[in-house]
N, C-alpha and C positions, 0 to 999 in steps of 0.2 A: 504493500500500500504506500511505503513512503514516497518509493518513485513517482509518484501522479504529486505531490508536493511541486510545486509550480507549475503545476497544469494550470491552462487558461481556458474553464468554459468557455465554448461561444465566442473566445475571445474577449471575455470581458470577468471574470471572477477565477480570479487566480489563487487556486489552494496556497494555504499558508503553513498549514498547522494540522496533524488531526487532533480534535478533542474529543471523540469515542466514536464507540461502533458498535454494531451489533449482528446480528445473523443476516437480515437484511440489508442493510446500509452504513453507510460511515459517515459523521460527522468531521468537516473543516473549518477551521476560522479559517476564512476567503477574503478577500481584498476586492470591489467592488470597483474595478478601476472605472468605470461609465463616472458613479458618483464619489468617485473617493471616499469611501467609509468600508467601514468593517461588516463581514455581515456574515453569516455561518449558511453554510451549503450543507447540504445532507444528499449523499450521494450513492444512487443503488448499488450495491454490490456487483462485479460483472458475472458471477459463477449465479446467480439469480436473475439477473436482468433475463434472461431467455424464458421465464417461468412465467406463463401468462397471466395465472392465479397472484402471484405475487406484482408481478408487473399492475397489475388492474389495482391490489391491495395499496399499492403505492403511491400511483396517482390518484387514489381515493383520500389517503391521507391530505394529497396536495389540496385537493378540493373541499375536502372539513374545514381546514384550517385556513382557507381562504376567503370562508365564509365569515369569520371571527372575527372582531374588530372590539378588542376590550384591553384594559392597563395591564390586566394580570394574566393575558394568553400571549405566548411567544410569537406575537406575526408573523405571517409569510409574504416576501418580496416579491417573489417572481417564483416560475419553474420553467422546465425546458429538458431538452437532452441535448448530448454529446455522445457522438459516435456511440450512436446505440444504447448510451444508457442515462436514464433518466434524474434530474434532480431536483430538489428546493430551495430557492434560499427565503431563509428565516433571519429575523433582526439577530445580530449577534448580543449577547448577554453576558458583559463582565462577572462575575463573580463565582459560586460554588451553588452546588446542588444542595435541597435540603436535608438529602440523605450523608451528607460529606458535614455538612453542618451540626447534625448531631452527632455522628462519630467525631468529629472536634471536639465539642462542647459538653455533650451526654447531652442528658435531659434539657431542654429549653427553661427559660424564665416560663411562668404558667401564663402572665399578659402576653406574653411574645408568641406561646405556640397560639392559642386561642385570636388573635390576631393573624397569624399564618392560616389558621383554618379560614376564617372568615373571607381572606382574599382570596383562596385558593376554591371557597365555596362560591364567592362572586363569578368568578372563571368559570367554574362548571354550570351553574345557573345561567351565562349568557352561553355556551355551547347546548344546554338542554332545552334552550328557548328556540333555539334554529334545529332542533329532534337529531342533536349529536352526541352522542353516549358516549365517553371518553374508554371505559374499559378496560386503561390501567392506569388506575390514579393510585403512585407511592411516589416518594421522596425522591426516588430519584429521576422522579418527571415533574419536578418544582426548582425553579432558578431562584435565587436568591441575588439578583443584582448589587451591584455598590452602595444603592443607596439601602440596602436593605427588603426593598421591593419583592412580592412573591410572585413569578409569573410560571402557569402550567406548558409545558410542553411535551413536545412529543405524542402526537394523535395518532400513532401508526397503525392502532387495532379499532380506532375509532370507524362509526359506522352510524349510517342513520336511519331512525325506527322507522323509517318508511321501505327503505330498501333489504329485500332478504339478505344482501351481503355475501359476502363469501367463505365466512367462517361455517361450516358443519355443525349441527345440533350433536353436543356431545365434546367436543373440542373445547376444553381451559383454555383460554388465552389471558395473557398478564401474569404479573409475579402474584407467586401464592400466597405468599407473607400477607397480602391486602386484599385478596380476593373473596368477592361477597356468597354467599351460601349457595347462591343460585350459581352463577356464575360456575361455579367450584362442580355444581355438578350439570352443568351444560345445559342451564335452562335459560327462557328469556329474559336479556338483561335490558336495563330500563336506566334512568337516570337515578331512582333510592339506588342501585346495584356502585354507582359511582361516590354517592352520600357514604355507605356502607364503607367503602374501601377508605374517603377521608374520615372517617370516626378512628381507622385503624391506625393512619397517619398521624390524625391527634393524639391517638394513645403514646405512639414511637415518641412522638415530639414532649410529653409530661413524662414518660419515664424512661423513655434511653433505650427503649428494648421495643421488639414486637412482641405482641399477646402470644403469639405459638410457635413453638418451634416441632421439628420433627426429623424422623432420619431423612426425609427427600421431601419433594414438594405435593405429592402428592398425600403423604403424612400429613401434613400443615395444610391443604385444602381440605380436606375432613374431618380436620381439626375446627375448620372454621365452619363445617356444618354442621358439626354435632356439640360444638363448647361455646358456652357460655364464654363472652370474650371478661377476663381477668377483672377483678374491682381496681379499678384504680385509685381511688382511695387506699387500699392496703400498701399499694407501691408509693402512693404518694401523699400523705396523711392531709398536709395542705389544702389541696384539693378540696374545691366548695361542693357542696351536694348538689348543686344548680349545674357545675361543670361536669361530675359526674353523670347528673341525670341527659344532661346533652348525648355523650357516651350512650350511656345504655340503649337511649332510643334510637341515636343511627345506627347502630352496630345490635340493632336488633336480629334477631335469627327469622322471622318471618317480616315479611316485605309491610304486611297492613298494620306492624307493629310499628316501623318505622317512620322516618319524616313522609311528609306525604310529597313534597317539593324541596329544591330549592330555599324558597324564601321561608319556609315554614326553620327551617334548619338555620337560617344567616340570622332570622330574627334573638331566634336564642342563642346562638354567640354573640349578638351584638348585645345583650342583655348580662350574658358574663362578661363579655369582657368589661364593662363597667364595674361589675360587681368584685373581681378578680383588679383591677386597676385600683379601685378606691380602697381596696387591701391591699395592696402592697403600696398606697401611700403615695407613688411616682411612675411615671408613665417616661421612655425613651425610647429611640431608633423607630421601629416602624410601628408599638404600640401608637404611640406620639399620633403619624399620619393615621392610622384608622381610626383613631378616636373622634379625628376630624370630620369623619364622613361618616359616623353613626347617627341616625335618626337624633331627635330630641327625647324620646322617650325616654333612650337606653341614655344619653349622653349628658342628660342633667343628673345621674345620679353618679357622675363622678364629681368631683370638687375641684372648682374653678383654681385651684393652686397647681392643680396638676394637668387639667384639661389645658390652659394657657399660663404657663409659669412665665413667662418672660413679661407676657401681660398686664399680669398681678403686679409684679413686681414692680413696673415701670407706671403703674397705677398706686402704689406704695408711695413710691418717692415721689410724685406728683402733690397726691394727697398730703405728706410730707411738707413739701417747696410751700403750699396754697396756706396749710398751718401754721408755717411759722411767720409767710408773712400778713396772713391777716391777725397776728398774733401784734407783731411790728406795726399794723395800720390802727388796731383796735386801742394797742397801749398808747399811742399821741392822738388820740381822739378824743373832743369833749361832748359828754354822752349828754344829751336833751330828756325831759320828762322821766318817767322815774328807774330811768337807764335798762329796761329789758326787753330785748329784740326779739322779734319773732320768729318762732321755732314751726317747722313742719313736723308732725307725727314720725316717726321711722315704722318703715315697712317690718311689719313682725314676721321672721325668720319660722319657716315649719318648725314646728317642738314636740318632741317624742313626748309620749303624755307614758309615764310610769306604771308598770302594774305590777302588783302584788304576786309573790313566788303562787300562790293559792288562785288567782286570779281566773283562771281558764277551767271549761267547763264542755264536756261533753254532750253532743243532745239531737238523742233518736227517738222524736215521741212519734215518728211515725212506722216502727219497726211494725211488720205484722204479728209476729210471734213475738215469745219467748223477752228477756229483760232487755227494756228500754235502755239500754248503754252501749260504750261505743269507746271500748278502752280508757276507762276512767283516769286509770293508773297511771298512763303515760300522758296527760292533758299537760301537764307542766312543762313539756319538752317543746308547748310550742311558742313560750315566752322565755325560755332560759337565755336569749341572745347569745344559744350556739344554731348556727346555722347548719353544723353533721348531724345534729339531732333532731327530732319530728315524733310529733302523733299521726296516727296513720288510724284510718279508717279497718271497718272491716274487709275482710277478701269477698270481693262478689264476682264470681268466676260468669255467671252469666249478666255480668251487668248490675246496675243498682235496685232495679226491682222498684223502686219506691220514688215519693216525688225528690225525696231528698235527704241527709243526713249533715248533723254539720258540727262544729265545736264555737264554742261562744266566749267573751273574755267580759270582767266585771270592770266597770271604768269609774265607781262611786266616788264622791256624790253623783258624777253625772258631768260631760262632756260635750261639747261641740266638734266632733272630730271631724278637719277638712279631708283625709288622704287615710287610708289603708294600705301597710307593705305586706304585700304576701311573699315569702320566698319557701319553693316545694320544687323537693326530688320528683317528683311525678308532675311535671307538666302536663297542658293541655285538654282539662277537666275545666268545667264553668263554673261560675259560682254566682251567685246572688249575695250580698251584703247588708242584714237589716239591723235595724236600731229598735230600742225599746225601754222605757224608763221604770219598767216595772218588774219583778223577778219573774222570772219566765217557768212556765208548769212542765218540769220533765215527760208529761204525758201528753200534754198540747200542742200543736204548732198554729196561734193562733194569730192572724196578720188582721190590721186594721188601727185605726187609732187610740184604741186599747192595746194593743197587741204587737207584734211587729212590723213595722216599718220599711219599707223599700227605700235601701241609702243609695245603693251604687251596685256594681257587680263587673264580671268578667267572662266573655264566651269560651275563651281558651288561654288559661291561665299559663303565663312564661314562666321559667325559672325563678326571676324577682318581677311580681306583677304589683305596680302602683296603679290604684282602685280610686278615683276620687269619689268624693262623697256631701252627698246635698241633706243636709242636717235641715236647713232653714231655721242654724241659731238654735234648733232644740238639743237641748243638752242630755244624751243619755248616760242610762248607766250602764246599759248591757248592747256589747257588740257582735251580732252572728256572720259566722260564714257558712252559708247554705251551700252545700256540693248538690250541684242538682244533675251530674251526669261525670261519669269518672273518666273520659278522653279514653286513653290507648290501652290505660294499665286497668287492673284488676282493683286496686285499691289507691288511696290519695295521700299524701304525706302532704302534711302541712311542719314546712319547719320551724318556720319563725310567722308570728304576727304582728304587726308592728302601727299603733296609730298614732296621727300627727295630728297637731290643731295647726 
């Protein structure tokens, strides 16, 4: 291979360098002499180029990925052949693979992998919007550029849900280490089958390792269809329940367990990764630039010291400058009438309203059978302000059966609460939120202006779901969270509850 080194496609891209290869093709940093830049060719192999199967597989890749036009996919320049065999050029990409990046480092900062998922989920989202399946999404088809930037490449087993394609039903394609249940036994693969393989990627990325090993790969693909992929919590104690619960659900073992999209999956890392940034205090490198482009939902509940520190601070010493000299104007001033200037109210800061260890309460007065409770025992787990811990519902294997089931908190004397924090390992469950000033009858579920109140609520509850809440000034004392449908899982964890005035 090295002899083709100063080969000039076409006359115009002159191999430089190879930077890898594979059974199919080889990869060169090329020299673009038309435009003078850098740019990377990927070039068929010639003991393949004769192979019509493969030849077609090739310039299909050309055609996925020319369809692409997003920050975090590797673009393609141009293609063409030479003497017979065919190539691509793709923008070239300073830096290191994500799989070279964690053999460097081990384990990633926990903002920084969740940040990497997020971009590398954005990429597959605009390839599953044009019905392009990626079908080996692992780390070492993630560029890491200079600036820290994630961009996915490599489309070469890519293929799209409209066309049969040319892979064989039964045929593994991709590395087994990331490959999704189905997939592993040669069934139809979809865009969850790509979610599935980045859940396995985010795992690599929190602990330094893949979920399975085995003597060959074919070990380790049946691994991934019959095992429960590892807690990562156990590997990584850190680790919020809100992170894990992301986990579990892509790297589910049945597909209707899993995200249902895309966005359904970007929304909840973009909800840890707030929650995962505002614990560790400080955001840098490419945390820093994603924080910038998360929605407002997820993005106010980090803390402006960290979302814009340069900001702060240059607002600091502002604030600063403005003090001391109206400090300097005020002291030679001679003050008229009986010297007190007019003040504006200050804007009252959300305030966690305090509750009592005893505080929370269980409450199933619509059980059909048997005792109206609902894990009594454990009610305290979901104000102890740890988030690894939760009350959990009962297991309802066929569903909830009932209008509803919920746990309650006592806020005496009585409260105006603006906001509800819900944070639960089991996303994707609704909830209703009601108020009520009176103690509530463990055998009743009675609504109305005696009774329960409709504050607010949530169709499908994120990892940290902020609930606002329309009191109208009434101050209660008792706060419910109605579960009135359990999402994907069998049962609901409520970790923490949290009200604001």
């Amino acid at each position: 291979m090295s002899t083709l080194l100063g080969t000039r496609l076409n006359g115009r891209y002159r191999l430089e360098a190879r930077i890898g290869s594979g059974g199919m093709s080889t990869v060169y940093r090329a020299f673009d002499e038309t435009l003078e830049r850098q740019v990377a060719v990927k070039l068929m192999n010639q003991e393949v180029a004769s192979d019509s199967d493969q030849l077609e597989r090739f310039r299909r890749e050309a055609r996925a990925i020319a369809q692409l036009s997003h920050p975090h996919v590797v673009g393609v320049i141009d293609a063409g052949e030479d003497d017979g065999r065919p190539y691509i050029v793709l923008e070239y990409v300073e830096g290191e693979t994500l799989k070279e990046r964690i053999r460097r480092n081990g384990r990633l900062a926990i903002p920084e992998a969740v940040a990497y998922a997020i971009e590398i989920a954005r990429a597959l989202g605009a390839a599953h919007a044009r019905h392009i399946v990626h079908r080996d999404v692992k780390p070492q088809n993630v560029l890491i550029d200079q600036e820290g930037t994630a961009k996915v490449t490599d489309f070469g087993i890519a293929r799209t849900l409209e066309e049969d394609g040319l892979t064989a039903d039964g045929r593994v394609l991709g590395t087994t280490d990331y490959v999704s249940p189905e997939q592993a036994l040669g069934q139809h693969v979809n865009g969850q089958s790509d979610l599935y393989s980045l859940g396995i990627v985010l795992y690599e990325m929190l602990t330094g390792e893949v979920p399975f090993k085995g003597e060959n790969q074919v070990a380790v693909a049946m691994r991934h269809v019959r095992e429960q992929v590892p807690d990562v919590q156990a590997k990584r104690p850190e680790v919020s329940a809100a992170l894990a619960a992301v986990l579990d659900t892509a790297t589910a073992k049945r597909q209707d367990d899993r995200y249902a999209d895309d966005a359904e999956l970007i929304a909840d890392l973009e909800d840890v990764l707030a929650i995962e940034t505002a614990r560790a205090g400080s955001a840098t490198g490419e945390v820093t630039t994603v924080l910038r482009t998360l929605p407002s939902r997820s993005r106010r509940r980090v803390p402006l010291r960290v979302r814009y520190p340069v900001i702060v601070i240059a607002l600091l010493v502002v604030v600063a400058a403005i003090l001391v000299v109206s400090g300097v104007f005020l002291a030679g001033r001679t003050h008229h009438g009986n010297g007190n200037l007019p003040q504006s109210a200050p804007k009252a800061a959300p305030h966690q309203i305090s509750l009592c260890a005893s505080c929370a309460h269980d409450y199933n007065p619509l059980a059909p059978t048997g005792p109206k409770i609902q894990h009594p025992n454990t009610v305290g787990l979901a104000i102890d302000s740890d988030r690894n811990t939760a009350w959990t519902t009962e297991t309802y294997i066929d569903g909830l059966q009932k209008p509803g089931v919920g746990i309650y908190v006592t806020a005496t004397p009585g409260v105006a609460a603006r906001s509800m924090v819900l944070d639960t390992a089991t996303p994707g469950y609704s909830v209703v939120i009601y108020g009520r000033r009176t103690r509530p009858d463990p055998n009743t579920f009675d609504v109305g202006a005696n009774g329960w109140v409709k504050l607010g609520g949530a169709g499908s509850v994120h990892p940290t779901q902020t609930m606002a809440l329309n009191t109208g000034g009434v101050k209660y004392s008792y706060y419910l969270v109605w579960i009135t449908s359990l999402g994907a899982h069998n049962q609901v964890a409520v970790n923490e509850i949290a009200l604001y005035t």
